[in-house]
KOLTIDO-176667 format. One record per residue (C-alpha): residue in one letter; residue number from 1; x, y, z. Coordinates in pm, 1 decimal, padded with zeros to 6 digits, always signed. Each point is the difference from the previous one (the first is absolute). Example, Ala and Ser with C-alpha at 12.3 -4.5 7.8 and 13.67 -1.06 7.14 Angstrom:
% KOLTIDO-176667
VEXSE   code   pos         xx         yy         zz
VEXSE      a     1   +01230.0   -00450.0   +00780.0
VEXSE      s     2   +00137.0   +00344.0   -00066.0
***
This chain:
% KOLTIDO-176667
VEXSE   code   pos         xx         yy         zz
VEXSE      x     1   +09053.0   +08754.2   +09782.2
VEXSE      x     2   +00184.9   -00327.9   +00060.6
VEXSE      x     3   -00179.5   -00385.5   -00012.0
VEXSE      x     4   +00078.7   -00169.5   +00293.0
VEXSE      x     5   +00297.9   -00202.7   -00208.5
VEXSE      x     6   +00167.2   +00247.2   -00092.9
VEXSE      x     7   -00031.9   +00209.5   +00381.4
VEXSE      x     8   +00341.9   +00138.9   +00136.9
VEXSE      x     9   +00147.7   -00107.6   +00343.2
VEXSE      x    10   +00358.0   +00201.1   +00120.2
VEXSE      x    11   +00023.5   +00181.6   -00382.2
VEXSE      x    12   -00004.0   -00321.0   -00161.4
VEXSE      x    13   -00266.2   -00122.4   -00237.4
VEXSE      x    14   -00085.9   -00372.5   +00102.3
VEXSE      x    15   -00220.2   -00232.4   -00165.8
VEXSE      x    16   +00058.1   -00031.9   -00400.3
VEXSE      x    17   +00194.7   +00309.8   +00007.3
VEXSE      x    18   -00076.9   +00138.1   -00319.9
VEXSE      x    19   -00052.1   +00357.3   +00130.7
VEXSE      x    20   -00320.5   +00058.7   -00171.7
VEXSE      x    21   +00036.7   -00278.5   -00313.9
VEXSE      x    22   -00175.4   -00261.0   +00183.8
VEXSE      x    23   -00256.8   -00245.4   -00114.3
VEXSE      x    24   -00273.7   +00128.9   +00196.9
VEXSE      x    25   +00073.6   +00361.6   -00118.0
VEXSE      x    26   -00138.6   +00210.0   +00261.8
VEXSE      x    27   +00282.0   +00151.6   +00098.9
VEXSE      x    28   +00050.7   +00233.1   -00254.8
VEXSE      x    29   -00156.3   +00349.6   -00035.1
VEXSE      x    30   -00081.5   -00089.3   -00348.1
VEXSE      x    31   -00255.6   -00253.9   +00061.3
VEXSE      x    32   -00334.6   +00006.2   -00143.4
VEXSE      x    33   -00343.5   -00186.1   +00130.5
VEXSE      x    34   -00167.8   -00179.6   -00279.2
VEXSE      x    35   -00357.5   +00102.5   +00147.2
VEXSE      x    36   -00117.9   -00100.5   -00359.9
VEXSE      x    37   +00132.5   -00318.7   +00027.3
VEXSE      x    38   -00289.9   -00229.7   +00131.7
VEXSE      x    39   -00284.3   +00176.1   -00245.9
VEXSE      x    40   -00042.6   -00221.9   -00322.2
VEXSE      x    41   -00029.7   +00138.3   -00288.3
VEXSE      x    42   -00337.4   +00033.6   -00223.8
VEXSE      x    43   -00053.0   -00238.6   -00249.1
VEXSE      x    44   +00195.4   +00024.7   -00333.1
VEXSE      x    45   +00263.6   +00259.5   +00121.7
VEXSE      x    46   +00353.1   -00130.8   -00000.8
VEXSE      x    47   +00273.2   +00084.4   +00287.0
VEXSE      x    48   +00198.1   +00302.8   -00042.7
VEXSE      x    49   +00322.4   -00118.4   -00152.7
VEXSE      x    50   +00221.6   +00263.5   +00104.7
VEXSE      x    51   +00212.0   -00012.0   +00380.8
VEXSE      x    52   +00141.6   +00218.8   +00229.6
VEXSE      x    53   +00371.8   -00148.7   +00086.9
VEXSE      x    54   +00249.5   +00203.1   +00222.3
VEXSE      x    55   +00372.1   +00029.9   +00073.6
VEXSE      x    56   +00258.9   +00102.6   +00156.4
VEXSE      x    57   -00018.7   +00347.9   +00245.8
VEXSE      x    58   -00372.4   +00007.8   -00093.0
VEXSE      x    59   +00005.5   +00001.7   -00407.8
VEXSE      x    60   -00348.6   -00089.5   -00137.7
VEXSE      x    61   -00095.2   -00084.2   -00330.8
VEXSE      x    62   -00314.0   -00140.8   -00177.3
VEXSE      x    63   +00041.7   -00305.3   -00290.5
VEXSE      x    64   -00184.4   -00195.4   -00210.5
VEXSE      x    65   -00087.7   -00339.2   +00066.3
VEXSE      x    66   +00030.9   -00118.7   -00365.7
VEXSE      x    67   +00058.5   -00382.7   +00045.3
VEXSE      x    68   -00304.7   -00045.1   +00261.9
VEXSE      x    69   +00228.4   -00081.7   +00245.5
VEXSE      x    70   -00170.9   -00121.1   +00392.1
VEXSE      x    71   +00133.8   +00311.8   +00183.8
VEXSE      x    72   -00064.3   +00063.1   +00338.4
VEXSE      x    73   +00170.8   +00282.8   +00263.5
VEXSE      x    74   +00303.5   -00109.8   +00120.8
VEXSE      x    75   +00125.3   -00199.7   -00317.9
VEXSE      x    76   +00350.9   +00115.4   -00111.0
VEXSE      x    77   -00010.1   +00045.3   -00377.5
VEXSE      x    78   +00227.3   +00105.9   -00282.3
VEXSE      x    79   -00093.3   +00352.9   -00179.8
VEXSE      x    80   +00083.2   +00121.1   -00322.8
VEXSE      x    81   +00238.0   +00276.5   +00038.0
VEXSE      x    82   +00221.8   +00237.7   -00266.5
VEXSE      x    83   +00286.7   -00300.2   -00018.9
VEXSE      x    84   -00078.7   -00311.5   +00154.4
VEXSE      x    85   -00223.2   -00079.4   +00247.8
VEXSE      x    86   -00081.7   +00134.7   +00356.2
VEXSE      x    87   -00122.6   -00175.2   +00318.5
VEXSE      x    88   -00269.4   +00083.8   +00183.4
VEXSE      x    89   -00318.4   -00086.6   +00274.4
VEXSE      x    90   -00357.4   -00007.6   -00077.2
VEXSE      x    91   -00189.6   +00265.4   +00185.9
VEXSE      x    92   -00293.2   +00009.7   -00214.7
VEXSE      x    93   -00244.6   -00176.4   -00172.5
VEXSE      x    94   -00349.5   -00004.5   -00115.1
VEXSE      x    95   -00226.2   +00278.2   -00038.6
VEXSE      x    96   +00158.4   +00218.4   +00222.8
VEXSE      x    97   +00267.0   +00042.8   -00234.9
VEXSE      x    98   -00233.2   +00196.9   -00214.6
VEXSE      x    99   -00012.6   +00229.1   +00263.6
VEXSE      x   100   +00347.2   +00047.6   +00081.5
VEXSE      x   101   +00054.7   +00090.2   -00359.6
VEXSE      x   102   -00280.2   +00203.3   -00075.1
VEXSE      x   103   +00091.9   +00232.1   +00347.5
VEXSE      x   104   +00418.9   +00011.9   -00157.9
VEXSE      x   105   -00185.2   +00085.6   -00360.8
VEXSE      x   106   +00166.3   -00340.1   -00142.3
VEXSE      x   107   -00203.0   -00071.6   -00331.7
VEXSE      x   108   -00018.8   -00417.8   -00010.5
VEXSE      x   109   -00018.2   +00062.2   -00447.3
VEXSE      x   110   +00362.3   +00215.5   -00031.6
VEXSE      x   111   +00274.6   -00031.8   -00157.7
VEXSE      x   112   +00274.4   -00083.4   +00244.3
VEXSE      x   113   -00183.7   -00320.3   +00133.6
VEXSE      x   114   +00218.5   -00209.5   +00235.6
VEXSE      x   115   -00048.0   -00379.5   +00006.7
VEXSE      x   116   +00074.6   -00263.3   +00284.1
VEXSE      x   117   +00216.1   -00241.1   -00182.0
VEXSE      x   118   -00016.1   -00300.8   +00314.3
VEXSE      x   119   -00011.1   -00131.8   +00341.9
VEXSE      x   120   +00361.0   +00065.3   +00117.2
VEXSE      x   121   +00192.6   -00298.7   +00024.2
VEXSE      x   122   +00263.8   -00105.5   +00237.0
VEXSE      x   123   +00271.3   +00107.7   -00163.6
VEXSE      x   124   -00134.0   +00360.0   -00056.0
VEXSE      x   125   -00073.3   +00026.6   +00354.3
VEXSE      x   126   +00357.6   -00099.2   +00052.9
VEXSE      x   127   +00160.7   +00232.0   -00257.7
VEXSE      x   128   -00228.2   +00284.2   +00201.6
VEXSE      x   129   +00069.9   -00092.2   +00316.2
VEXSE      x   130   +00405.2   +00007.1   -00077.7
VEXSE      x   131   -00042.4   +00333.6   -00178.6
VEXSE      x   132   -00208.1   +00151.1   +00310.2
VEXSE      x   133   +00282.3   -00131.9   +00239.0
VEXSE      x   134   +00297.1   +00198.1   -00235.1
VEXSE      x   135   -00216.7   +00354.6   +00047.9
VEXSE      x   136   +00141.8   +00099.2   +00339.6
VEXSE      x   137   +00382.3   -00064.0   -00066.5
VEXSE      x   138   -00054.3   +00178.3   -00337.9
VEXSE      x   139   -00196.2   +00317.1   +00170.6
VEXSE      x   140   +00312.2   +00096.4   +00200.7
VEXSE      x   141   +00257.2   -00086.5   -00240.5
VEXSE      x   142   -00214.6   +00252.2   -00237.3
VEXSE      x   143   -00013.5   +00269.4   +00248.0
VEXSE      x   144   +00364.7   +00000.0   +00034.1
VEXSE      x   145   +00055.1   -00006.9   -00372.5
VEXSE      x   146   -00270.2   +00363.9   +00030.5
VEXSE      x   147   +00249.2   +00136.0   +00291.3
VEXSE      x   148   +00300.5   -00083.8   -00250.8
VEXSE      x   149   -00131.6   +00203.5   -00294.6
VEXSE      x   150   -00143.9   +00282.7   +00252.8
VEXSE      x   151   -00340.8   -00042.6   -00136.3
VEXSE      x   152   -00264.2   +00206.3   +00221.5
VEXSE      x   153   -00249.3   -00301.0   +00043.8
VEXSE      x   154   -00121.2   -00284.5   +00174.9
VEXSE      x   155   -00047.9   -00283.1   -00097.6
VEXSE      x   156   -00293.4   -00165.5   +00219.3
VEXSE      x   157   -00077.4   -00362.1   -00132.3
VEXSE      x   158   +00108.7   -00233.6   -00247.8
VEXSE      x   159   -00278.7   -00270.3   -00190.6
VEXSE      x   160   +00093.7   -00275.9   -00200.3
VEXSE      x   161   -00197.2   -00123.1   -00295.1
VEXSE      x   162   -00171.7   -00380.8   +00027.6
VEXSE      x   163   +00284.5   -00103.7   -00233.7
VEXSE      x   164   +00260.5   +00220.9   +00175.2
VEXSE      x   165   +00075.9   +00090.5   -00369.7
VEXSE      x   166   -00050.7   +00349.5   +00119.5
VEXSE      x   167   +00039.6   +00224.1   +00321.9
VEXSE      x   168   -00192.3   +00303.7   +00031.2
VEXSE      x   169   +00165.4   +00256.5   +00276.4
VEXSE      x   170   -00189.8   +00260.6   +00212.7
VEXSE      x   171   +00091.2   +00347.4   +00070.2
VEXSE      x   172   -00059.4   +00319.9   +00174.3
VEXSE      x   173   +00147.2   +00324.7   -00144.7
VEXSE      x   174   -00021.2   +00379.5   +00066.0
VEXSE      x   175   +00053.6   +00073.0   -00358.7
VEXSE      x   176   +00063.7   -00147.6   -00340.1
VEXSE      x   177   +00319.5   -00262.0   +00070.8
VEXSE      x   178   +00230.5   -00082.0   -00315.8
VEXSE      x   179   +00053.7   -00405.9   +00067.2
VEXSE      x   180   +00136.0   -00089.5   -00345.4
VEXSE      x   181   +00304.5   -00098.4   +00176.3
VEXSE      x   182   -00132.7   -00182.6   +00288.0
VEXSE      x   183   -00222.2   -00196.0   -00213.6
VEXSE      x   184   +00308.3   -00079.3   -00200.2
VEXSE      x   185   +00204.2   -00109.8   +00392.8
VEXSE      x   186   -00314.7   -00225.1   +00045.9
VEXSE      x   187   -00059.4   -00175.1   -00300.6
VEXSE      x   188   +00392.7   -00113.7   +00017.9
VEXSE      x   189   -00004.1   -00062.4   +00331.6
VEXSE      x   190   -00342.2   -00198.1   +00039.9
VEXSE      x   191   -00039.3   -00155.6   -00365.8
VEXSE      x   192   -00353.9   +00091.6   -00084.7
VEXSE      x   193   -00223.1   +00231.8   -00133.0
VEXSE      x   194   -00023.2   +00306.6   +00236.5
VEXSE      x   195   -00367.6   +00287.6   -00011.6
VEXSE      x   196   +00064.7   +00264.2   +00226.7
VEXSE      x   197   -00357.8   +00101.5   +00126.9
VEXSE      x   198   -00061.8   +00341.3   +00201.3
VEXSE      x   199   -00242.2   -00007.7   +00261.1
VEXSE      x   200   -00112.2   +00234.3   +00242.0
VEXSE      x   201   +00039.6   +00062.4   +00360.4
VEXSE      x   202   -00321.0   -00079.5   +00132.0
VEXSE      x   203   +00066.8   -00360.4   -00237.4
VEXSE      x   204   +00363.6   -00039.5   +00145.7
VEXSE      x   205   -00169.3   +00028.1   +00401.6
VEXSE      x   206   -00278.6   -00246.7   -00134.1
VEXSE      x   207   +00293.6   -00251.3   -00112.6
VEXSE      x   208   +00191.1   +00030.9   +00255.3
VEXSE      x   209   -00243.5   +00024.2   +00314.6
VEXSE      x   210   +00070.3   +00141.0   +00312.1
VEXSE      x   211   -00142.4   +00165.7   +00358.0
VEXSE      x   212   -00174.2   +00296.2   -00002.2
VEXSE      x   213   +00023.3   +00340.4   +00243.6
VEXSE      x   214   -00305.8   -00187.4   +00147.3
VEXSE      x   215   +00174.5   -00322.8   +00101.2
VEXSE      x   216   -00172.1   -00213.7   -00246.2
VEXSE      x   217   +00097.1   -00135.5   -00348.8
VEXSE      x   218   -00051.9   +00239.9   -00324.3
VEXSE      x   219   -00346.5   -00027.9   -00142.0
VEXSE      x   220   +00167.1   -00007.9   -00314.4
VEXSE      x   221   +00185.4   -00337.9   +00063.1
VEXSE      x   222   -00263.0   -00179.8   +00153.3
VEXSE      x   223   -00385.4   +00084.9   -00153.7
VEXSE      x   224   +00032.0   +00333.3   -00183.8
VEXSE      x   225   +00024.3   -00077.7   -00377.3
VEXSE      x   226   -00081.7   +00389.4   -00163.2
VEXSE      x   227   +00143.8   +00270.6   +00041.0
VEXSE      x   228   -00223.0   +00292.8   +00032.3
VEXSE      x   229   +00159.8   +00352.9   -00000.4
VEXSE      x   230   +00047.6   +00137.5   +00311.5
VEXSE      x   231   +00039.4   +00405.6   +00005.9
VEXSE      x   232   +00071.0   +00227.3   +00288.4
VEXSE      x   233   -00345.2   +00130.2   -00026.1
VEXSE      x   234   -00090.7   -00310.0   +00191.6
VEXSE      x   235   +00212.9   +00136.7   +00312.7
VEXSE      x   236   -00156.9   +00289.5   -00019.3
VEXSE      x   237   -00348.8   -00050.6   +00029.2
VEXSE      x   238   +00086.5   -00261.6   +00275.3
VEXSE      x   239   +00167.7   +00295.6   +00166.0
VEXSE      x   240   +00332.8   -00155.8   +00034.2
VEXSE      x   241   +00316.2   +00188.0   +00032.8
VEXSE      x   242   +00185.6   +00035.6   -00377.6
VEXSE      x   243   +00312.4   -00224.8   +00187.2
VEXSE      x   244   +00192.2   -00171.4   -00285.2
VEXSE      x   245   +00144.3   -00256.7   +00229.6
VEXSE      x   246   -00324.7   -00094.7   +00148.6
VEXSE      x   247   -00179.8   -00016.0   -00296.8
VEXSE      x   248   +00213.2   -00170.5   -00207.5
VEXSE      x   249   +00038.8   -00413.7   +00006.1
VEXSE      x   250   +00275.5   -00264.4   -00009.7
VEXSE      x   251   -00026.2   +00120.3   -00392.7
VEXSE      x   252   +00058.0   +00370.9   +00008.1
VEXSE      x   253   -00341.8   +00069.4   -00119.4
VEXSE      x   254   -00308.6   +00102.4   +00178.2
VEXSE      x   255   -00117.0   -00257.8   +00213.6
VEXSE      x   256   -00322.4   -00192.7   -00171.2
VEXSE      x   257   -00199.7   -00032.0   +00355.3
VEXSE      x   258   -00037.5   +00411.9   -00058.3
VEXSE      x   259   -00260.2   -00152.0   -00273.2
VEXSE      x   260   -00260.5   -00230.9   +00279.2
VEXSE      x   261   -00121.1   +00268.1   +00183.2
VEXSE      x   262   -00031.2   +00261.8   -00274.1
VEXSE      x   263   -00346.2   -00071.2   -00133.9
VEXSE      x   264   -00128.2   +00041.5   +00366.9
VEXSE      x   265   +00157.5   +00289.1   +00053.7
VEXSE      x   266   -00126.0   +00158.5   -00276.7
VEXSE      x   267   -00355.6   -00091.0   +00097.3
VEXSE      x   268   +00033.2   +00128.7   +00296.4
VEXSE      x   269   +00187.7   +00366.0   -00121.0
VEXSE      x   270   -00380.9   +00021.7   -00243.0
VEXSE      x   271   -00156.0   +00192.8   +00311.9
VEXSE      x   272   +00279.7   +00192.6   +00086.4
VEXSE      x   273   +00021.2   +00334.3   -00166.0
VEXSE      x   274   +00315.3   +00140.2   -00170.6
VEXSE      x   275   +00295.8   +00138.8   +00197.0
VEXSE      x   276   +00059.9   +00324.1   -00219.4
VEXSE      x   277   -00397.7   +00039.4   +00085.4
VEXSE      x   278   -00024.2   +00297.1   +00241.6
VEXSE      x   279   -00265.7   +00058.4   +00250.8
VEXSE      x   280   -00156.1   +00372.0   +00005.2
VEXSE      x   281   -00084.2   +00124.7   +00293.7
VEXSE      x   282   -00085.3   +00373.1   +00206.7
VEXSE      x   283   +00345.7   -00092.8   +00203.9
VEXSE      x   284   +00143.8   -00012.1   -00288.2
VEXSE      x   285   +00164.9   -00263.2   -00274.5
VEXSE      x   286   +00051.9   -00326.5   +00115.7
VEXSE      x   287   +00271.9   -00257.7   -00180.7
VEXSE      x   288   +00020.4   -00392.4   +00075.7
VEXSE      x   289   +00265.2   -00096.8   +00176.3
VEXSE      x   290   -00016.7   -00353.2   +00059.1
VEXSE      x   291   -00259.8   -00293.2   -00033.9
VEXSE      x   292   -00054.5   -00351.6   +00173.5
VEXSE      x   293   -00142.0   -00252.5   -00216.1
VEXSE      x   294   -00079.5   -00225.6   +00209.7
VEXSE      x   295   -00200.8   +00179.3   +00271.0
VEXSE      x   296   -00148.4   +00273.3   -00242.2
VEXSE      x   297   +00154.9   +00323.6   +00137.3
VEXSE      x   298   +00147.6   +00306.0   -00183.4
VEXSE      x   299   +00211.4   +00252.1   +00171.4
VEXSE      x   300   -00019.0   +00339.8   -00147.6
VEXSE      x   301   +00197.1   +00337.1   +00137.7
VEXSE      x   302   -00059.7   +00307.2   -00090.4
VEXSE      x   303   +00192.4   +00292.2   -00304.8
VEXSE      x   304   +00251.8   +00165.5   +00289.4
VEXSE      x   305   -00093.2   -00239.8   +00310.6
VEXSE      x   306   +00179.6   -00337.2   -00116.5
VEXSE      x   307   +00066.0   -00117.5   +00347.1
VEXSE      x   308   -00328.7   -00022.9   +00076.9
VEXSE      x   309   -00172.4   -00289.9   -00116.6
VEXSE      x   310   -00368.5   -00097.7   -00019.4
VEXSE      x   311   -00109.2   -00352.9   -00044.6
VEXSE      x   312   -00315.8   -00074.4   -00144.9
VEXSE      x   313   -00191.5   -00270.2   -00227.1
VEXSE      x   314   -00040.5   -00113.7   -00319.4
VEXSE      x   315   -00369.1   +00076.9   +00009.7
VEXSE      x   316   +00074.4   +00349.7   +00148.6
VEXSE      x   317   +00236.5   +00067.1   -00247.3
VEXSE      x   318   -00205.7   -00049.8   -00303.8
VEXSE      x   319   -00289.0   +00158.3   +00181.4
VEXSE      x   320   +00239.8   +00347.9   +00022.6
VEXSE      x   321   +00049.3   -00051.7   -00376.9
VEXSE      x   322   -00344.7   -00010.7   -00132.5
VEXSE      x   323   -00038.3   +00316.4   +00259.1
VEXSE      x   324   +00258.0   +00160.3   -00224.0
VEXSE      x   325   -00128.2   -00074.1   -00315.0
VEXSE      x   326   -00337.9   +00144.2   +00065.9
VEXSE      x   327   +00206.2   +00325.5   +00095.5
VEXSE      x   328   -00039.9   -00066.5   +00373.2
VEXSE      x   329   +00214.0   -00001.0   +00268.7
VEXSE      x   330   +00044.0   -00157.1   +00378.0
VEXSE      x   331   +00029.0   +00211.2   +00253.5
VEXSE      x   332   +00352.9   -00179.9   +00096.3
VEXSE      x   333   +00175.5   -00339.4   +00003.1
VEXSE      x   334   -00033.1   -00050.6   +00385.7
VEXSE      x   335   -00335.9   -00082.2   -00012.1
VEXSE      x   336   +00060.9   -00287.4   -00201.7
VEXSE      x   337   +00334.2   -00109.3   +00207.7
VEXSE      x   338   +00045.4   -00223.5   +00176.9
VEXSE      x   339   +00164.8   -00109.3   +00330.4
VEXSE      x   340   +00362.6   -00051.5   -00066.7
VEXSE      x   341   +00043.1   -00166.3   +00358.1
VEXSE      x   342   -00015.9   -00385.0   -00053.2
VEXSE      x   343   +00088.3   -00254.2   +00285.5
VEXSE      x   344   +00338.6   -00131.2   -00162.8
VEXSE      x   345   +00026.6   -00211.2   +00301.0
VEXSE      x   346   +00021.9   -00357.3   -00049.0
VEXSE      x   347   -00041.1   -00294.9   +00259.0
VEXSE      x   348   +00237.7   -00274.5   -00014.5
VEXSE      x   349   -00160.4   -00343.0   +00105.4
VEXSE      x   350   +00166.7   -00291.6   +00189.7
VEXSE      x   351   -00036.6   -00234.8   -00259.7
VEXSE      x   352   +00290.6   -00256.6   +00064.4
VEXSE      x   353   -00031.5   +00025.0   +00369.0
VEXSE      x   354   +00312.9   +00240.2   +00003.8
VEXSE      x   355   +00019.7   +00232.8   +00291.0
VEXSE      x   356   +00088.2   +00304.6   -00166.0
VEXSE      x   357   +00070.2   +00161.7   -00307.9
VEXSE      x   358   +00227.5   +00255.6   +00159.0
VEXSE      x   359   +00140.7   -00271.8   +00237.9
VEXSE      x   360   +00387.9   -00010.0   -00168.9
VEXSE      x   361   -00041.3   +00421.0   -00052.3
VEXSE      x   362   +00131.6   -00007.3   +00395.8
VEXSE      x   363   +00370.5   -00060.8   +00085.6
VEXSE      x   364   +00083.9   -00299.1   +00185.5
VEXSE      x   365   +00184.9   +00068.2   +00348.2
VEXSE      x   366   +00333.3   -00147.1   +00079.7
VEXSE      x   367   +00015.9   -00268.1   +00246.6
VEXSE      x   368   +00288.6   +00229.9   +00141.3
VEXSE      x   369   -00184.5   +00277.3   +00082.9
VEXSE      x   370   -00276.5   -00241.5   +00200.5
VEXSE      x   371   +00244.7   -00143.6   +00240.1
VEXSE      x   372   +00181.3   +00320.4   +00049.9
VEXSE      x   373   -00350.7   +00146.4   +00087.8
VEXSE      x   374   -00084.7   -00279.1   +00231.9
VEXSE      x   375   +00327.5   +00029.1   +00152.6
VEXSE      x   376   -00029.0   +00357.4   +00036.9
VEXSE      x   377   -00390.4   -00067.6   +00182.3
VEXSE      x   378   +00204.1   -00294.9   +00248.5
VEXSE      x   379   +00249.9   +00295.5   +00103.7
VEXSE      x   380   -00276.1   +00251.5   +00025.9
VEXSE      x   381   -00200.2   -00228.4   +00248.2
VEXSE      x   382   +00331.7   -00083.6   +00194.2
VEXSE      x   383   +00096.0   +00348.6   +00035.4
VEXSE      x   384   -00379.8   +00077.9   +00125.5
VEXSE      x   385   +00044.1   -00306.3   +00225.9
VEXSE      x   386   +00302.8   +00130.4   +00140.4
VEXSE      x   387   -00097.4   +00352.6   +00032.0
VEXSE      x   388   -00292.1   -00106.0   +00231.6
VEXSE      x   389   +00238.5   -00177.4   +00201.8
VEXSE      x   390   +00200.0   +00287.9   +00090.1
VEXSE      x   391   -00296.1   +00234.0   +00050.5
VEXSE      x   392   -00129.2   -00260.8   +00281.1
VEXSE      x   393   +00370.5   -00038.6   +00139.2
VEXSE      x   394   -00043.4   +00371.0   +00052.2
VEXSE      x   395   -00351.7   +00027.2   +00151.2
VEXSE      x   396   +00080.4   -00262.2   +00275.3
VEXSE      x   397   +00336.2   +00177.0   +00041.9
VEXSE      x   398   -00163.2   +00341.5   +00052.9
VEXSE      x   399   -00234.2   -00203.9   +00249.9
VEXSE      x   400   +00238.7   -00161.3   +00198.6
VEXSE      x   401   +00273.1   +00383.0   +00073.0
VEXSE      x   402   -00303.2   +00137.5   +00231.7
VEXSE      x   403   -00044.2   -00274.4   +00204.8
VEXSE      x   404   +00410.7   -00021.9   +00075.2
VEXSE      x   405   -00027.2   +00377.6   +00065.4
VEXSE      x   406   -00236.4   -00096.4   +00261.9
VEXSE      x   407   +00199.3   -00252.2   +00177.1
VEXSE      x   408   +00323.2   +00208.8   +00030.8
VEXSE      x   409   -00220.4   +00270.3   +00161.0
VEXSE      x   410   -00102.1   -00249.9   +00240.1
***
């Protein structure tokens, strides 16, 4: 998601620094291929006259090319807007443009038609360059001004208009927020127009970006651009647990990833029968307990014996339920089970030429106790040594007392 000007090295952007703005625009999650770009077109058909320019935070919107201006992407332009003018980056030309507008349900022949008035100049690039440069200060002196007039929101981001005749503020709210008087605080205090714009959470974590329970950045900051619902139905037929705090993102909301994997899931749950299906058999009434997606089993326990489990497959199972609508019925569940014993035991390879995984599990012994051992072995031996001594002393003693006997005899 980054060009290789605009790559980070110790947090810091390097390169032009633009932080997605830059000339080579492919940086930003908002870029669009022109795949269309190198087809001509037939003969007689004119260019599409309308273009795709973006802004700030990811703000599209489509105009109409009215002078026959030389557009191509990357071109900063000046936009028609309410008061004034706006400034903006090409994204979009040609015939893919029709496309764009046609998915979004923009009709090129309505009413509120908005024209591209010129190439931005130098001095509108400096006026909008100035005003972009006065939205951080101003975004904490307005939250302070919110804290003042204890006003449950937040407000999340601040854009300036091309012309900075005009400063549009983002917020996030619970519930409906009375800012008559804060709007009066920040038109005194900041001299310009002020449109307070509510946007939602999922909007505000987009804006503001961040890391993810996963360890990566949001998908919402860096290629998502819709926002599809996500319900806790999702969870469910994923067979996750109903945790709030695992489930929810940096937003508050559902996490959007519970969305990738739903479609498969769902493919895969078309074999499985219902869990409120029972199975009928001469044992009696069986109810599903549990079921593994993945490897295709069902566990099912019987009306009265729910500790006892019986695990059996997907084909089994359905095979039990066409028995019972014909009016027929298994003899019992156990033929069907399975073995419940599986070899859980897993072998650990030496893969980085480690000795052992359970090598630090061990306590290390103190040097103390070594040398006290080896001292206690040296006095062991010496004591032996000695002992032997003493027992030969007394043998050649014990020798020696008969023969003196002898010799006083004599």
């Amino acid at each position: 998601m980054a060009c290789a000007s605009c790559s980070t090295k110790d947090g810091s952007p390097k390169g032009c620094k633009n932080n997605g703005t830059c000339g080579t625009d492919s940086c930003n999650k908002l870029t669009v291929f022109d795949w269309l770009s190198n087809m001509s077109l037939p003969n007689g058909e004119k260019p599409f006259d309308w273009v795709e320019v973006r802004y700030k935070n990811g703000r599209k919107n489509y105009y109409k090319n009215t002078d026959n201006l030389t557009l191509s992407i990357g071109d900063v332009v000046a936009t028609q807007a309410q008061n004034g003018h706006d400034i903006g980056m090409v994204t979009l030309t040609g015939e893919l443009v029709r496309v764009q507008m046609k998915r979004k349900n923009i009709t090129p022949e309505g009413d509120d038609i908005l024209k591209i008035y010129r190439k931005a100049t130098q001095k509108d690039i400096d006026i909008w360059q100035k005003a972009r440069d006065k939205e951080e200060p101003m975004k904490v002196k307005a939250r302070q001004f919110a804290i003042d007039l204890k006003l449950q929101m937040k407000i999340s981001d601040i854009e300036f208009q091309g012309d900075a005749s005009k400063a549009t503020f983002y917020y996030t709210a619970e519930e409906r927020v009375d800012f008559r008087e804060l709007i009066k605080v920040f038109a005194r205090e900041f001299r310009t127009r002020i449109e307070m714009r509510q946007v939602g959470f999922r909007q505000e974590a987009a804006r503001l970006g961040g890391i993810g329970s996963c360890g990566r950045e949001l998908c919402c900051s860096t290629w998502l651009t819709d926002f599809r619902s996500v319900s806790t139905s999702a969870a469910r037929y994923q067979q996750l647990s109903l945790n709030p705090q695992k489930l929810a993102g940096q937003c508050g909301k559902l996490k959007c990833c519970l969305n990738y994997e739903l479609d498969t899931y769902l493919d895969a749950l078309k074999d499985f029968p219902k869990n409120d299906t029972k199975l009928y058999t001469e044992k009696g009434t069986a109810v599903c307990q549990k079921t593994d997606i993945f490897k295709g089993h069902m566990w099912y326990a019987y009306e009265g014996e729910w500790m006892n489990w019986h695990k059996i497959t997907v084909e089994q199972a359905n095979e039990i339920i066409t028995l019972n609508k014909q009016s027929k019925k298994v003899i019992s569940l156990e033929e069907y089970a399975l073995d419940l014993v599986e070899d859980t035991k897993v072998e650990f390879e030496n893969v980085v030429g480690q000795d052992s995984l359970t090598r630090f599990d061990s306590p290390k012994r103190n040097k103390k106790r070594r040398n006290n051992r080896r001292k206690g072995n040296q006095n062991n031996q010496n004591t032996a040594s000695t002992q032997k001594s003493n027992q030969n002393k007394r043998r050649r003693n014990s020798k020696r007392k008969p023969q003196n006997a002898k010799n006083n005899q004599k």
